[in-house]
LUMDRENMAR-889182 format. One line per 5 residues: number of its first residue (from 0); their letters; for each residue x, y, z of N, C-alpha, C. Coordinates in nm, 2 decimals. Example, Ala and Ser with C-alpha at 12.3 -4.5 7.8 and 13.67 -1.06 7.14 Angstrom:
// LUMDRENMAR-889182
0) as) 1.32/-0.57/0.78/1.23/-0.45/0.78/1.32/-0.33/0.78  1.28/-0.22/0.71/1.37/-0.11/0.71/1.29/0.00/0.79
END
This chain:
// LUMDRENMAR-889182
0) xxxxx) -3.27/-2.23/-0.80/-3.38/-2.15/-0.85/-3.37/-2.01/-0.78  -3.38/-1.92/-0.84/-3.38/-1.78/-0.77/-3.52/-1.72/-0.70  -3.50/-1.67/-0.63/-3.60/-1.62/-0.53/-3.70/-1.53/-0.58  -3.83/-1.55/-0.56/-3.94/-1.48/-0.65/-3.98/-1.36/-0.53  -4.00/-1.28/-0.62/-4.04/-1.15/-0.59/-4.19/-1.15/-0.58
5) xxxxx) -4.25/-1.13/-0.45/-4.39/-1.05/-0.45/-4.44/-0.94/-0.53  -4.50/-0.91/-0.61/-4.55/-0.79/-0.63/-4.62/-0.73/-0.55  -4.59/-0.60/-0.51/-4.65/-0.49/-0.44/-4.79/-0.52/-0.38  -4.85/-0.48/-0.27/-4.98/-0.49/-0.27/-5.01/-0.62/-0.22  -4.96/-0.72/-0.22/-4.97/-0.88/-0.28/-5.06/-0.94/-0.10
10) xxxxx) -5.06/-0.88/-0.01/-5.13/-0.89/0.08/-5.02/-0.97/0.20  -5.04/-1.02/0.25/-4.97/-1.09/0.37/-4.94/-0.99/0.49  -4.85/-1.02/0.58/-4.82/-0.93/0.67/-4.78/-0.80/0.63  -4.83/-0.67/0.70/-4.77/-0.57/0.64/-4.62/-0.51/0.66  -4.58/-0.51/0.55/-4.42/-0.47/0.51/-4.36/-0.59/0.53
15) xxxxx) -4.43/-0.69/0.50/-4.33/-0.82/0.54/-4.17/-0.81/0.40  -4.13/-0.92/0.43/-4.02/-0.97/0.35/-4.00/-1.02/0.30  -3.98/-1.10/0.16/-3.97/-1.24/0.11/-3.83/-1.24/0.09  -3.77/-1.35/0.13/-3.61/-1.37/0.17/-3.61/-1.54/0.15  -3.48/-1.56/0.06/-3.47/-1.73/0.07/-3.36/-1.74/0.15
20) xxxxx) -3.40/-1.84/0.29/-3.31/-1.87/0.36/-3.20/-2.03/0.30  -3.11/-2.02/0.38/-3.02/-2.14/0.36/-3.09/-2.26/0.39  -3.18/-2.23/0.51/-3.20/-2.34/0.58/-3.31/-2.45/0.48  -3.43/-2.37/0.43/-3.51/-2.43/0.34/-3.49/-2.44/0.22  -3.41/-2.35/0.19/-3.39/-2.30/0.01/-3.49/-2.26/-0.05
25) xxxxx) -3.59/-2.20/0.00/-3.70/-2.15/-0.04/-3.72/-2.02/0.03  -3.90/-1.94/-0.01/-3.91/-1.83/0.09/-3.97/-1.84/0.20  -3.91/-1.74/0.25/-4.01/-1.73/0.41/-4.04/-1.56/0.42  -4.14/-1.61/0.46/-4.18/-1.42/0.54/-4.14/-1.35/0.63  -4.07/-1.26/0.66/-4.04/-1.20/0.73/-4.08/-1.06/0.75
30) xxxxx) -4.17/-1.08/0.89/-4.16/-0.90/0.94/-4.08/-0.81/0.94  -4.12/-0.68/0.87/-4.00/-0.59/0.86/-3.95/-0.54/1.04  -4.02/-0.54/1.11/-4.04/-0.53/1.28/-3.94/-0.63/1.32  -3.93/-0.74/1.27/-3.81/-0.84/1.39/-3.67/-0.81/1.27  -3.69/-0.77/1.14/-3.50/-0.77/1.07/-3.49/-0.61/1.14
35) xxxxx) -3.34/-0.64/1.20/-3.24/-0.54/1.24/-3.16/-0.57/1.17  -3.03/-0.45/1.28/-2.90/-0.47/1.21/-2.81/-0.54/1.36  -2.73/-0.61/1.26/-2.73/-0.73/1.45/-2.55/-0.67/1.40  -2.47/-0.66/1.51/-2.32/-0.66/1.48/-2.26/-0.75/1.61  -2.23/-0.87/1.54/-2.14/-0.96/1.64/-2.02/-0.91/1.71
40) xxxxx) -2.01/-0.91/1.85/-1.88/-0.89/1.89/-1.76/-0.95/1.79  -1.64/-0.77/1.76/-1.52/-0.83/1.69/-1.55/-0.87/1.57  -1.66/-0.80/1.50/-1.65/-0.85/1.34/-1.66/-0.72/1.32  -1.68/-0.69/1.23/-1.61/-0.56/1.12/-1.71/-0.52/1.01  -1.79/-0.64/1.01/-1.93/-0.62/0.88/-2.01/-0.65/0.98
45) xxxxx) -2.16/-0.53/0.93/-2.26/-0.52/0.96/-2.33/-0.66/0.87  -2.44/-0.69/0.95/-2.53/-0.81/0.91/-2.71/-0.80/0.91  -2.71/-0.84/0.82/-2.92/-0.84/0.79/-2.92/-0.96/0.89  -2.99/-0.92/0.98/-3.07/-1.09/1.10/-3.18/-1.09/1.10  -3.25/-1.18/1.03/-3.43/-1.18/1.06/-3.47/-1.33/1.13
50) xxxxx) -3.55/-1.35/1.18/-3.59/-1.46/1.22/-3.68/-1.53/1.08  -3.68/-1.66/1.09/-3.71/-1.72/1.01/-3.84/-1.78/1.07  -3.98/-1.84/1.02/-4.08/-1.93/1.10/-4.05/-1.99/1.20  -3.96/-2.07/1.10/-3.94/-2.22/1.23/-3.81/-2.14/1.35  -3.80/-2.05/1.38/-3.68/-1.94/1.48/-3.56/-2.00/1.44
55) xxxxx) -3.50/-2.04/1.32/-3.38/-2.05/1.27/-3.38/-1.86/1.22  -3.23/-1.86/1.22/-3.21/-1.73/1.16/-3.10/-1.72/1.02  -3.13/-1.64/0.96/-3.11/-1.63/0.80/-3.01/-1.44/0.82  -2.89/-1.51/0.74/-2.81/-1.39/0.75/-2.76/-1.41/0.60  -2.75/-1.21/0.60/-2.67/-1.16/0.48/-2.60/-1.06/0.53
60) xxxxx) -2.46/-1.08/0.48/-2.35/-1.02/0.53/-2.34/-0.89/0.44  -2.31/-0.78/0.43/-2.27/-0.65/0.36/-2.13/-0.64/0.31  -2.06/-0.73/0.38/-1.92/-0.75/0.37/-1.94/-0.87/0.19  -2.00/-0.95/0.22/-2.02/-1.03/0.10/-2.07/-0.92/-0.07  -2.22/-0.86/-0.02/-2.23/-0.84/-0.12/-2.14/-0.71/-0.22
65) xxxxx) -2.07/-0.63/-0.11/-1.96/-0.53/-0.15/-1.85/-0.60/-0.22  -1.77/-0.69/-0.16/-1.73/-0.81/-0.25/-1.75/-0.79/-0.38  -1.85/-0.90/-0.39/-1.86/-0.93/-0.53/-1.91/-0.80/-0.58  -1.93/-0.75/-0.57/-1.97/-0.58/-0.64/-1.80/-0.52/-0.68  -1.73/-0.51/-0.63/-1.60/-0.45/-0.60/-1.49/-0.55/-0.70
70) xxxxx) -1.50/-0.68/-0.72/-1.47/-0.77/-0.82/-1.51/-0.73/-0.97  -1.65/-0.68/-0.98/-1.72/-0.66/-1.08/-1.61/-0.51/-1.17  -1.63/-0.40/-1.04/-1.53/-0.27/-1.04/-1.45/-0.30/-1.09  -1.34/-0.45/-1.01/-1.23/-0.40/-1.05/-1.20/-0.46/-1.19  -1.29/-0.56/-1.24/-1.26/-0.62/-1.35/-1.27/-0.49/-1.46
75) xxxxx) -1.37/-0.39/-1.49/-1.42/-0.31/-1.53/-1.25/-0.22/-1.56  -1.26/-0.18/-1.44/-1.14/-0.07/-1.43/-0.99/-0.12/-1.50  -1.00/-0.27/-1.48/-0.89/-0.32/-1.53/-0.87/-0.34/-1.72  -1.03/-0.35/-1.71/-1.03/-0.36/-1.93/-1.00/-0.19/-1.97  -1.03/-0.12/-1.87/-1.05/0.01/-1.91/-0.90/0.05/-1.88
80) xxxxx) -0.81/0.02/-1.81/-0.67/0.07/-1.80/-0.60/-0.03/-1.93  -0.59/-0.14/-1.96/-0.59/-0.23/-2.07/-0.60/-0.14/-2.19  -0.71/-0.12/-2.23/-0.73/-0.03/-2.33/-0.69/0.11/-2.36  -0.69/0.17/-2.23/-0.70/0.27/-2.23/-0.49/0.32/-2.23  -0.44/0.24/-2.22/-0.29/0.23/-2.22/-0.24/0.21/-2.39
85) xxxxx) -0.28/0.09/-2.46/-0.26/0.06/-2.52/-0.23/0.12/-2.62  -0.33/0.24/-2.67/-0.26/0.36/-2.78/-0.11/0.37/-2.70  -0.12/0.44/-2.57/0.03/0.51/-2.53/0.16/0.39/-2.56  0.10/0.26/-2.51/0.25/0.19/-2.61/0.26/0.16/-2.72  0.19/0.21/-2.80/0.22/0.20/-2.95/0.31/0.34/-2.97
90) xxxxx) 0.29/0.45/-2.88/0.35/0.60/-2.91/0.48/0.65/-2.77  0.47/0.53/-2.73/0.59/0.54/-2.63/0.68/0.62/-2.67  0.76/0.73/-2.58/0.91/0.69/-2.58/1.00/0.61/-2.55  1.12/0.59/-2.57/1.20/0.49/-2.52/1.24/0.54/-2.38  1.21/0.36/-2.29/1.21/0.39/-2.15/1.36/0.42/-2.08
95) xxxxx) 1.36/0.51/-1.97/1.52/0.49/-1.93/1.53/0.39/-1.87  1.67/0.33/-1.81/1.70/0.24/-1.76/1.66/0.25/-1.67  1.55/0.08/-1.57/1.47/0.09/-1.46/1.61/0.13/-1.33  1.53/0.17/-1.21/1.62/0.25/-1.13/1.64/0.09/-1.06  1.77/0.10/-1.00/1.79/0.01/-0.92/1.73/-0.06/-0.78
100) xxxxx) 1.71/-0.17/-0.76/1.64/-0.18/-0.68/1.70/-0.13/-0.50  1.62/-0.15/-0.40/1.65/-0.14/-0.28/1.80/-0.27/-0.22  1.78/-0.36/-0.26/1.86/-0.47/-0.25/2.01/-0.45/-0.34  2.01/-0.41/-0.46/2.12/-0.35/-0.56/2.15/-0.26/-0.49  2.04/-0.15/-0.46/2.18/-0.05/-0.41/2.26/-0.06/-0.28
105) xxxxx) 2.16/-0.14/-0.20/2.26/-0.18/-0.08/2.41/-0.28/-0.08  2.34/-0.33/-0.18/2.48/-0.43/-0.26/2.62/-0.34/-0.32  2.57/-0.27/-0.39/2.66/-0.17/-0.42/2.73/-0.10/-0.30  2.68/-0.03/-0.22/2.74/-0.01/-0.12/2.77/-0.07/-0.01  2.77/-0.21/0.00/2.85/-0.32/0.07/3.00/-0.31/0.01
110) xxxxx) 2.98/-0.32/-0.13/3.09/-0.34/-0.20/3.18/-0.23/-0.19  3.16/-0.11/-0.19/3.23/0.04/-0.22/3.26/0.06/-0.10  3.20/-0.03/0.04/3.29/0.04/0.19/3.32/-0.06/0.22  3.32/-0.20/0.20/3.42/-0.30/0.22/3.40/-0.33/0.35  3.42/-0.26/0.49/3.43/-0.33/0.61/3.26/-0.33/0.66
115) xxxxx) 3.22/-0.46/0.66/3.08/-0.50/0.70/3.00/-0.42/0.85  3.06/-0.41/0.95/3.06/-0.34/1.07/3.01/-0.17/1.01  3.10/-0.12/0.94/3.09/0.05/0.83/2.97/0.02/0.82  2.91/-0.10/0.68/2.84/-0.10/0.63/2.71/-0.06/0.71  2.71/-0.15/0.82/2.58/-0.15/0.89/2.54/-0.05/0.93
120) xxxxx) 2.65/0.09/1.00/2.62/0.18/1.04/2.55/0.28/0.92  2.60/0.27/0.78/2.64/0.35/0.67/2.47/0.32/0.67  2.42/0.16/0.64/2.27/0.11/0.64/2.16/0.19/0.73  2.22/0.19/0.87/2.13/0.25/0.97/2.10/0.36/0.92  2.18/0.48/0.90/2.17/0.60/0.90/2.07/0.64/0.75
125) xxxxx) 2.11/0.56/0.62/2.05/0.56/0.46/1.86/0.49/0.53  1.85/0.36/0.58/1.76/0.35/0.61/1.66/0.45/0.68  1.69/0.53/0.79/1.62/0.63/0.84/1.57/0.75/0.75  1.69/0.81/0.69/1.72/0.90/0.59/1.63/0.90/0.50  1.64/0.81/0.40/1.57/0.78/0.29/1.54/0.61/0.27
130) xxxxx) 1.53/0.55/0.34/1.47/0.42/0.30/1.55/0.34/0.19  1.66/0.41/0.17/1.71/0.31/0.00/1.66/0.40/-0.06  1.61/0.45/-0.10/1.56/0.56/-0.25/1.64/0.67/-0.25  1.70/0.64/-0.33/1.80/0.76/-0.38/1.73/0.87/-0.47  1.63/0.86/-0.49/1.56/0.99/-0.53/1.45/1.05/-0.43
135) xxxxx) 1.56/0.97/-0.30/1.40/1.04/-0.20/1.44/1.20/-0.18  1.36/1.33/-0.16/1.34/1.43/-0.14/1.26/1.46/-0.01  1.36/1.53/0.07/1.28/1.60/0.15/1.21/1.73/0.15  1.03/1.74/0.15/0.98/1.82/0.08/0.99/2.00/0.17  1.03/1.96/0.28/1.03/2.06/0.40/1.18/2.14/0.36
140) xxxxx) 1.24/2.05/0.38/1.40/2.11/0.41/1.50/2.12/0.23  1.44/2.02/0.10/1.52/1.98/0.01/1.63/1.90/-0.01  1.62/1.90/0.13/1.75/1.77/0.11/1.70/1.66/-0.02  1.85/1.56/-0.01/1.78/1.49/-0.17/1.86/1.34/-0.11  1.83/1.25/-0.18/1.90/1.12/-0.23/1.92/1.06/-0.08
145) xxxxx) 1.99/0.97/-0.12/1.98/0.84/-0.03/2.02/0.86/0.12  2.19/0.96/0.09/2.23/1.01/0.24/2.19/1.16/0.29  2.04/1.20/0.21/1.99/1.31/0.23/2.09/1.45/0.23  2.16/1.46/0.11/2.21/1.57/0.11/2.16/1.71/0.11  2.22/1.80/0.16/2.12/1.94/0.17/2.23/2.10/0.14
150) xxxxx) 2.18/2.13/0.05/2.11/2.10/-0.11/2.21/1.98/-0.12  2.09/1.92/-0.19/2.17/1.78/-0.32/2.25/1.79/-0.42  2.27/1.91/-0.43/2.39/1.94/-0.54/2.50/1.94/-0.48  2.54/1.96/-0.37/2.65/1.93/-0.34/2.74/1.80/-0.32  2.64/1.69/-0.38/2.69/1.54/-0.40/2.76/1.56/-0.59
155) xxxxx) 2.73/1.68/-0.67/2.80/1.70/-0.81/2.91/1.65/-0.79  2.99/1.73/-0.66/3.12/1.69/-0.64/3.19/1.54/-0.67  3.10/1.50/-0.67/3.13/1.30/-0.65/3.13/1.25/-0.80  3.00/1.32/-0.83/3.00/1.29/-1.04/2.87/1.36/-1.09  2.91/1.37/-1.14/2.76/1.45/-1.24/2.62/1.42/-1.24
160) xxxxx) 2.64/1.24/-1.24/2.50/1.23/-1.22/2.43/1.18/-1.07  2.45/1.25/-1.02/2.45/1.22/-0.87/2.28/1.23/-0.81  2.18/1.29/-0.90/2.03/1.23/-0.90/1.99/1.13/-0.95  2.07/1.02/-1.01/2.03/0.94/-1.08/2.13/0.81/-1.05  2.23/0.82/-0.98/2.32/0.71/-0.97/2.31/0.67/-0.85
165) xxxxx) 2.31/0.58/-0.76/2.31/0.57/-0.60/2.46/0.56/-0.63  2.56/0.48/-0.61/2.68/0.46/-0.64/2.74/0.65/-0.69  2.72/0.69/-0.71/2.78/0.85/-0.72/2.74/0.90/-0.53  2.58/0.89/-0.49/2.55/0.89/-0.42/2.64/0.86/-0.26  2.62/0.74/-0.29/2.70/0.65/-0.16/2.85/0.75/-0.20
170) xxxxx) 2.91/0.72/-0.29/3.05/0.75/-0.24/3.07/0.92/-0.17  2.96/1.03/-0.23/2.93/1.13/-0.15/2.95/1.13/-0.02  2.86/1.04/0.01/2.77/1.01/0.15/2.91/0.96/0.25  2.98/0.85/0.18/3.06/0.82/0.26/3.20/0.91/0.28  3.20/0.99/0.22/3.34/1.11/0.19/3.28/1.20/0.30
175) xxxxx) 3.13/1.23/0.35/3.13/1.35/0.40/3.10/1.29/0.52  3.09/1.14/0.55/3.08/1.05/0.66/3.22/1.09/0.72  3.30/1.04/0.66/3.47/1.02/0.72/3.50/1.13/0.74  3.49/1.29/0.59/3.52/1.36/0.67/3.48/1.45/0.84  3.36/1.44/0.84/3.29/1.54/0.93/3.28/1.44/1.10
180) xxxxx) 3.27/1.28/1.07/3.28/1.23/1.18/3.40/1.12/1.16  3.48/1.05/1.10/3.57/0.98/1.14/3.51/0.87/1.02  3.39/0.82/1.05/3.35/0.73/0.99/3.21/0.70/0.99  3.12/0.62/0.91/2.98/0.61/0.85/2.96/0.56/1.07  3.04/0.46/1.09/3.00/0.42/1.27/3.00/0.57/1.37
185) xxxxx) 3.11/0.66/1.34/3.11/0.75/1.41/2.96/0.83/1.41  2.94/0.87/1.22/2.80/0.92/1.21/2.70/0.86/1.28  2.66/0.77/1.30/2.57/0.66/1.33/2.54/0.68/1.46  2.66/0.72/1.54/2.67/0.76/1.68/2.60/0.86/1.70  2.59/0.94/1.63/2.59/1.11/1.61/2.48/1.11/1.58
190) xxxxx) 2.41/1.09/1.49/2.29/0.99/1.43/2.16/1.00/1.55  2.26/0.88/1.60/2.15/0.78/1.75/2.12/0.89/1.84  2.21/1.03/1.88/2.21/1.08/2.00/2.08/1.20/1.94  2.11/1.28/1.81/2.04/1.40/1.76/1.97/1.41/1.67  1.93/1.27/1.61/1.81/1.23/1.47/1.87/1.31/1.34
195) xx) 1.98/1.36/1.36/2.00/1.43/1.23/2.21/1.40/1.20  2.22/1.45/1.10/2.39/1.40/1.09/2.42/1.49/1.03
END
């Protein structure tokens, strides 16, 4: 049964409370003078604490009712992206081919430098650089792609589509590895000592 509401005026203590605790399943009165705001050591949500008659205490957490309020939002938000999408894929263009993942392109370039020990250094250095994302950009300097070329056009040399291919990418990366330090290990060295290559 849900908890009845006093009407205004209704007499009892002044500014009391009507609140249904756990304990009775019913109401109790509460002075507005003994509810605070209680915050237990190491919790993170604020809490309603009032004393109850019998000095049992009756709590409502803020963390709860934002909850279910935020459930409500997202169900909302989610009919409304639902719908609201739904013309655009009837009027789509045709999509390009999804980009490769983090795990493919490292695959690919396992494969393209062959000695495993290379690889790892060739990993170290792409990991810091750009994380795997060959369309990462750096917004300060312009560098571009996976082994942070600067300008990025000068990975054309390797093949044409060298913003869009990691595999055009990598073999750049590893041509300008070998030439300028011996090898992706040498870079790596070079790498470790000056944050930059």
């Amino acid at each position: 049964m849900p908890p009845r509401r006093r009407p205004p005026n209704s007499g009892g203590v002044g500014g009391s409370v009507l609140r249904k605790t756990p304990v009775h399943g019913g109401l109790c009165q509460v002075p507005r003078a003994s509810a605070r705001l209680v915050e237990p050591p190491g919790s993170t949500s604020l809490r309603r604490h009032a004393s109850a008659p019998d000095g049992r205490f009756s709590f409502v957490t803020f963390r709860t009712i934002n909850r279910k309020a935020s459930r409500k939002l997202v169900a909302a938000a989610g009919a409304a992206l639902v719908l609201g999408t739904a013309g655009a894929v009837l009027t789509a263009v045709p999509a390009h081919a999804a980009a490769p993942s983090t795990t493919a392109t490292q695959d690919i370039a396992r494969k393209m430098i062959g000695d495993e020990a290379q690889f790892q250094c060739f990993s170290k250095i792409v990991e810091h650089e750009s994380g795997w994302k060959h369309t990462a950009t750096n917004a300060s300097s312009g560098a571009y792609g996976l082994v942070q070329a600067l300008p990025g056009s000068k990975m054309a040399s390797a093949g044409a589509d060298w913003q869009t291919n990691p595999a055009t990418q990598i073999k750049w990366g590893m041509d300008y590895m070998k030439d300028r330090y011996g090898s992706p290990c040498g870079a790596w060295s070079f790498w470790s000592a000056h944050h930059w290559y």
